[in-house]
N, C-alpha and C positions, 0 to 999 in steps of 0.2 A: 483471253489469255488467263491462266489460270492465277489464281492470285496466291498461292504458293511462290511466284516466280518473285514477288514483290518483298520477300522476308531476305532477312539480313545471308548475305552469300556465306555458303560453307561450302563442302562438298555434297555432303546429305543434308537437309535441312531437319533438325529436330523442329519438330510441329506438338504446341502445347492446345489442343482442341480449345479447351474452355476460355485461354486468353487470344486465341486469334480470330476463331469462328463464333463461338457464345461467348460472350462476358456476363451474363446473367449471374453465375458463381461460378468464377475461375480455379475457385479450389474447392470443386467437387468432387467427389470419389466415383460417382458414377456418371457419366456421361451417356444421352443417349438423342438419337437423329436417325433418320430415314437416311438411309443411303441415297436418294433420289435426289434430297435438300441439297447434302454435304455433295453429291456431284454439280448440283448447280451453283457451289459457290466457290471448289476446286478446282471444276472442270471433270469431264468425263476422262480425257487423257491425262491423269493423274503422274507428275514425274518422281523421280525416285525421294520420298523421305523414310523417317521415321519418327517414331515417339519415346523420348528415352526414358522416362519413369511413367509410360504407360501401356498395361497391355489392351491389343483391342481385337473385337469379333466383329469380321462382314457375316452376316448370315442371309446370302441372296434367298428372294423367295419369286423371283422372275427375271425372264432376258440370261445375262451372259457375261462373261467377263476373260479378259487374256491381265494375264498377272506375270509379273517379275517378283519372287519372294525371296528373297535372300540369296539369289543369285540364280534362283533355277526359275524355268516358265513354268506356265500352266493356262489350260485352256479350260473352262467350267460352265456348265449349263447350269442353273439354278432346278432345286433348291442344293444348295452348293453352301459351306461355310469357311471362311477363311479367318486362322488363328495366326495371332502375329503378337511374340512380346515381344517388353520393352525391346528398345533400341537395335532390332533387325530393321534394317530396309526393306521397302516394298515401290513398288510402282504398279499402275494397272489401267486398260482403256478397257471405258465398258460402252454400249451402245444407248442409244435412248429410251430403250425398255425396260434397262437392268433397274432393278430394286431392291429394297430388302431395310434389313435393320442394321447399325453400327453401336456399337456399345463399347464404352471406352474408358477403362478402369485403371485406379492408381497402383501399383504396381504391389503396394504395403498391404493395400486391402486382400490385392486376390493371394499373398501369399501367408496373410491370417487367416482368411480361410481353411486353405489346405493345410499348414500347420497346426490348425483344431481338427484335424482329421488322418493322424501320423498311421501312417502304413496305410494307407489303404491307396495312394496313389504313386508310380512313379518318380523317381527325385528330375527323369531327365522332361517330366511333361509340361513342367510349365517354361522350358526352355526352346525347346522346337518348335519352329512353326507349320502349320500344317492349312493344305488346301484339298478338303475332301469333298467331294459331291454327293448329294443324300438321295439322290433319287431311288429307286426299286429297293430301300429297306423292306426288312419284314422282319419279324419275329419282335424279338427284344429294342431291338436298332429303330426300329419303324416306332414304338413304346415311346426309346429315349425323343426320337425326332418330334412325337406330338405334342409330348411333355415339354420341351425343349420352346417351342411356338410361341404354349400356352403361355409359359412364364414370359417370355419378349412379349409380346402381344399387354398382358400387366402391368411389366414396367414401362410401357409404352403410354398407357394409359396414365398411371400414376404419375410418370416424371412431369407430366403436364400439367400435374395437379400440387395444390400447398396444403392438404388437409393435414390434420394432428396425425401426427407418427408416420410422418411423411418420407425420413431419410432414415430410417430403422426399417421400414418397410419395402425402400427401395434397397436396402443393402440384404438383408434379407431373402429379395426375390433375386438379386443379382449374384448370390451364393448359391442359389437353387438351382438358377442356369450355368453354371461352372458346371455345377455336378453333373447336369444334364450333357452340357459339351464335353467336358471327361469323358464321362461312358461313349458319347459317340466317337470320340476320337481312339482310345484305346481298342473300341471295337475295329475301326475303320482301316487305322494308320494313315499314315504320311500318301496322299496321291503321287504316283510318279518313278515309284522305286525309290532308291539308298537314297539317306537325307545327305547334306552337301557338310562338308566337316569345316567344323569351325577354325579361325584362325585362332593362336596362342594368344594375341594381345587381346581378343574379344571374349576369350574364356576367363582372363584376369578382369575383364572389364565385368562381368556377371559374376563372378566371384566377389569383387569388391563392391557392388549393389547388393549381395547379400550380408557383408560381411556388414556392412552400414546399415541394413535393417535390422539387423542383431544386434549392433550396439552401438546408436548413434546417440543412443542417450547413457554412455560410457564417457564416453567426448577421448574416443581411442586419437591418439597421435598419427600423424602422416605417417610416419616411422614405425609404429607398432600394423596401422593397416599394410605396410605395404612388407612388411617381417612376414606377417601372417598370411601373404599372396608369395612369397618369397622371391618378390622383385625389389628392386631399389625403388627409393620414392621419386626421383626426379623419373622413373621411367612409368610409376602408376601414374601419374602427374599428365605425362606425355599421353599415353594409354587413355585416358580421361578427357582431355583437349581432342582428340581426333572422334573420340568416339561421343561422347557431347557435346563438346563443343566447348566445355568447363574445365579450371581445375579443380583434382580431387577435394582438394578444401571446402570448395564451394558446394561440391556433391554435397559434402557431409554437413552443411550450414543448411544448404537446401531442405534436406530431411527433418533438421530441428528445428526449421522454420515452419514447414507444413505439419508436424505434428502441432505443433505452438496453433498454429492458426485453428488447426482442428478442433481440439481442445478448448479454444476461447468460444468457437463460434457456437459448436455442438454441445456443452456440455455446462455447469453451474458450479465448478469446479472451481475454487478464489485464486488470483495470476499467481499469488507466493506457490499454493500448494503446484503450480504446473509449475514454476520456475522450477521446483526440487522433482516432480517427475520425471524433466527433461535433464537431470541432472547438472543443474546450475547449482552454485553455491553462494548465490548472492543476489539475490532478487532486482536489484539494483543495474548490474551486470544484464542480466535476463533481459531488462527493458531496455537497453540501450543496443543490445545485440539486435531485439525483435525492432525496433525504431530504426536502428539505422538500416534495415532492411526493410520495410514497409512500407517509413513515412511516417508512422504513426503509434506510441506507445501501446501496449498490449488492455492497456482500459478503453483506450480509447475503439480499440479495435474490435474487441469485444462489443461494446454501448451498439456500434456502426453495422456489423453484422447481425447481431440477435433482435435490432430492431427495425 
């Protein structure tokens, strides 16, 4: 039985990969596993979840898969890629052949990415998800697909590995495969015909994920976020609970949590000067915020992680 079924009951289950399946570092930016592993410890008939501050790529490279994406089917022969952000649902039974790569990225990361590179993509493509199959490219398309291997196939390699300039290099190659899945998806489009139109509460719901990556280090008011969605706050609140499972509050605590933690872990940056990055005003405050969400003051957490 798939051990999906054993997590706290919701409707859809949000699934945090690095805390349920790896705990190696749970606050990774990149994630990555053999689709073969992740269906032997899911189950091949995978039931409906999602990932809510994660976006992630199947990229089969054998076998087959029948997919529920966001409400529509889909039937795909490898080599086949399925894109899916944050917090859409998905479901999907694949056989015991199907394989490929999963790659599974924080949501902040892949939209600094494409924010260092304004115009030249889309505003709706990191929003859609899409289920394209790669097989008989040629020209350019076939270019981006080999490119596209090459780079999985690297970080494949390196996620495996601890050598110097280990997570610069894997963020690095995991921005070069975006680029690469870009071009094919722009090339490709959506498999299937017309995409499936989003509901109102789920556009406020992505709107309010970006409006928090924008300025979560503002320490904006429930009140002013949900002015600036032009809903009431007890209804972002609601909007929030259904589609994470959280309230907004906690989204927004979420965010200046995992920057905090990012920062302590990656970088030699003194906690005062992150406390006023993150827009705290009192160092003080900062460590009792980061403790009583943790467990553990922000030195301490730092000392525990970088060593």
């Amino acid at each position: 039985m798939s051990n999906i079924l054993t997590m706290a009951v919701q409707a859809i289950p949000d699934i945090h990969i690095g805390r349920v399946y790896d705990q190696r570092d749970p606050e990774c930016e990149i994630h990555y596993e053999t689709f073969s592993r992740l269906a032997d410890f899911f189950g091949r008939n995978t039931p409906p979840h999602r990932h809510y501050s994660f976006f992630q790529v199947h990229l089969l490279t054998s076998g087959s898969i029948r997919l529920n994406l966001d409400g529509r089917m889909y039937y795909g022969a490898a080599p086949l890629v399925i894109f899916t952000p944050p917090t859409v649902p998905h479901s999907f039974y694949s056989e015991a052949d199907t394989d490929g790569h999963v790659l599974t990225l924080r949501q902040e990361v892949v939209r600094r990415w494409y924010k260092a590179m304004p115009g030249q993509w889309p505003e709706n493509l990191l929003r859609e998800p899409v289920c394209l199959e790669l097989g008989g490219l040629a020209g350019a398309a076939a270019d981006d697909l080999a490119a596209l291997l090459a780079l999985v196939d690297l970080l494949q390699k390196e996620y495996a590995g601890e050598a110097r300039g280990h997570q610069a290099l894997l963020l690095a190659l995991g921005e070069g495969i975006f680029i690469q899945l870009g071009r094919l998806l722009l090339a490709g489009g959506p498999a299937g015909g017309q995409r499936v139109e989003r509901s109102e509460d789920l556009r406020v719901f992505l709107n309010f994920c970006d409006l928090v990556e924008s300025h979560f280090r503002d320490h904006l008011t429930l009140g002013e976020y949900a002015q600036r969605l032009s809903v009431t706050e007890a209804r972002l609140n609601d909007i929030c609970r259904r589609m994470a499972g959280r309230p907004s509050k906690e989204l927004v605590h979420e965010r200046l949590l995992q920057e905090a933690r990012r920062l302590l872990r990656y970088s030699a940056v003194p906690v005062t000067e992150i406390c006023y990055q993150l827009g705290f005003a009192d160092p003080a405050y900062f460590s009792r915020f980061f403790a009583k969400r943790t467990g553990v003051p922000p030195s301490q957490y730092r000392r525990e992680g970088q060593g």
